[in-house]
C-alpha positions as CSV (number, residue, x, y, z in Angstrom):
1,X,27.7,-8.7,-7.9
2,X,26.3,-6.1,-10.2
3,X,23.5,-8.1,-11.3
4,X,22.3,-8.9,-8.2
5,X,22.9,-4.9,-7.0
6,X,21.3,-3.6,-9.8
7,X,18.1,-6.1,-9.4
8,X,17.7,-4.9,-5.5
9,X,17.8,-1.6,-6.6
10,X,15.5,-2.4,-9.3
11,X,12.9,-4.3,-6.8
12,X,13.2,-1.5,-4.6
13,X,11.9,1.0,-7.6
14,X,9.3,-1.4,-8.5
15,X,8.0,-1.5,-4.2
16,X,8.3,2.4,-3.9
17,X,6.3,2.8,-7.6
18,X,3.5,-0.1,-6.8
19,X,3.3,1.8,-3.1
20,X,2.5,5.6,-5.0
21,X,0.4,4.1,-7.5
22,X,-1.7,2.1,-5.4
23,X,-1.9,5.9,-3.0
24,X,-3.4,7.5,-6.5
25,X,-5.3,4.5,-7.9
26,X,-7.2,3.7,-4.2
27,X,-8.8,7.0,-4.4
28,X,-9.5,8.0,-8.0
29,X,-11.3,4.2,-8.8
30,X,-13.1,3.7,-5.0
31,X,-13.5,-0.1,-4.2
32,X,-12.2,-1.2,-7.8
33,X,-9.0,0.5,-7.8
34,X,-8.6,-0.5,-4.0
35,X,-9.2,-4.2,-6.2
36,X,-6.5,-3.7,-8.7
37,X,-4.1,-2.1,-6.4
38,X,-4.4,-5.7,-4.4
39,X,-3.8,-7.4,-7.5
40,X,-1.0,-5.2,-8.5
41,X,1.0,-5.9,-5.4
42,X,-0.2,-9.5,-5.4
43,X,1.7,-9.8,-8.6
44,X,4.7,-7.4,-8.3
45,X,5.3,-9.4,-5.1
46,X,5.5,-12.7,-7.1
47,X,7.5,-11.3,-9.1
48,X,9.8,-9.8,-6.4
49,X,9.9,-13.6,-4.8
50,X,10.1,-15.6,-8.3
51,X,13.3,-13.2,-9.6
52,X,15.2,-13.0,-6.2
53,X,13.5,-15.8,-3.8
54,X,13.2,-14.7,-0.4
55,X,15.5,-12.0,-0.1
56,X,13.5,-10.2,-3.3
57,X,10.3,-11.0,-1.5
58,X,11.8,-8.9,1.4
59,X,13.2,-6.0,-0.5
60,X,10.1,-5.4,-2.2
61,X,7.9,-5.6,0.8
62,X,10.3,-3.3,2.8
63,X,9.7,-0.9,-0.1
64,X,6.1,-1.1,-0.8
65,X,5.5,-1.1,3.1
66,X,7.6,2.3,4.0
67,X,5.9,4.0,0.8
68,X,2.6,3.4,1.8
69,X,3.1,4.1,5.4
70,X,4.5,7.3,5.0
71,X,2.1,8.4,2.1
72,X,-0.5,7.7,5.1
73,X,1.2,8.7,8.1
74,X,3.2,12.0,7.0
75,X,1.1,15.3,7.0
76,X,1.7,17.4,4.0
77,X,0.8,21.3,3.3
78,X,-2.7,22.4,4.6
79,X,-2.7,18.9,6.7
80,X,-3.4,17.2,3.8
81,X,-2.9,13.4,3.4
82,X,-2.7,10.5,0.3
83,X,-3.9,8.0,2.1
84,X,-7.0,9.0,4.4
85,X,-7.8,6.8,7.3
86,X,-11.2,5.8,5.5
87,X,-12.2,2.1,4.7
88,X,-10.7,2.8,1.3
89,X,-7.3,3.7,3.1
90,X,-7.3,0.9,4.9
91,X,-8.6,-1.4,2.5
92,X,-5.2,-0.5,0.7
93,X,-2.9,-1.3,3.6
94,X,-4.4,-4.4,4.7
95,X,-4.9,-5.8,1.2
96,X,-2.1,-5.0,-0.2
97,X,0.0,-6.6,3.4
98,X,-2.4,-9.8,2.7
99,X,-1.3,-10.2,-0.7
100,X,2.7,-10.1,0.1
101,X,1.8,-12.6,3.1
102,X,0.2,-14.7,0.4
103,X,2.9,-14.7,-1.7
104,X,5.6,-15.7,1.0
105,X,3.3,-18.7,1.7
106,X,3.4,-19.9,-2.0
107,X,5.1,-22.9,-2.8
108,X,8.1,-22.4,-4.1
109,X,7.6,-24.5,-7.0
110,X,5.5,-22.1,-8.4
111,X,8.2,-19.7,-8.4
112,X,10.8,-21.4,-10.4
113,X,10.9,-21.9,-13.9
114,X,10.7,-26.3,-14.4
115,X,13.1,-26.4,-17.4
116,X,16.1,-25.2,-14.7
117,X,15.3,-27.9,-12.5
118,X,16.6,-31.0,-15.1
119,X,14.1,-33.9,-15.9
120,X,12.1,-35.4,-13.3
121,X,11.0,-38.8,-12.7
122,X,7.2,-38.9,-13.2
123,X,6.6,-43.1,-13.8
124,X,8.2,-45.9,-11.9
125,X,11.9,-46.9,-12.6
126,X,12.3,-48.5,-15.7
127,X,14.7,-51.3,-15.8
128,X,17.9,-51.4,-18.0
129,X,19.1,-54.5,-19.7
130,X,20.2,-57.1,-17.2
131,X,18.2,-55.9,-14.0
């Protein structure tokens, strides 16, 4: 129960700090930290979905997705904003969106480790003695 508790809380750290370091990144790389920020969520969110499945997935999303929305919606001192409503802001909200929907349509082989899964047939049967 712990475990589990403790990895939520965990995938819920590693949303909120992908979210404020994509904010930062975006803006002091243009267009190629808008690039790594995308491929940053795109792997924190396979990640998210390989550790916990889809529940992980969802944690981390929720996260990432109220981080970034308030960095660009709330107002701070002087009306001053993280995330402008520019290309390069956008470019971060949609790109970063895409990549999570990308990962939620993944197989989910390709989340699991094979070795936990036990052998796997790969030929045809093989006959034992007397068949």
């Amino acid at each position: 129960m712990i475990r589990s508790t403790l990895a939520f809380a965990g995938l819920t750290f590693v949303g909120f700090l992908t979210g404020v370091v994509g904010a930062v990144e975006h803006r002091f790389h243009p267009y190629w930290g808008s690039v790594l920020v995308v491929a940053l969520v795109l792997a924190s969110a396979m990640f998210a979905r390989a550790s916990r499945s889809w529940l992980g997935l969802t944690v981390y999303a929720s996260a990432w997705f109220l981080t970034v929305f308030l960095l660009f919606a709330l107002h701070g001192p002087g009306d001053s904003v993280v995330i402008l409503d520019d290309a390069l802001g956008r470019a971060l909200f949609a790109g970063g969106a895409l990549a999570i929907v990308a990962v939620a349509f993944l197989p989910s082989a390709w989340m699991h480790d094979p070795s936990e899964r036990g052998p796997r047939e790969w030929g045809p049967r093989e006959r034992g003695p007397g068949e």
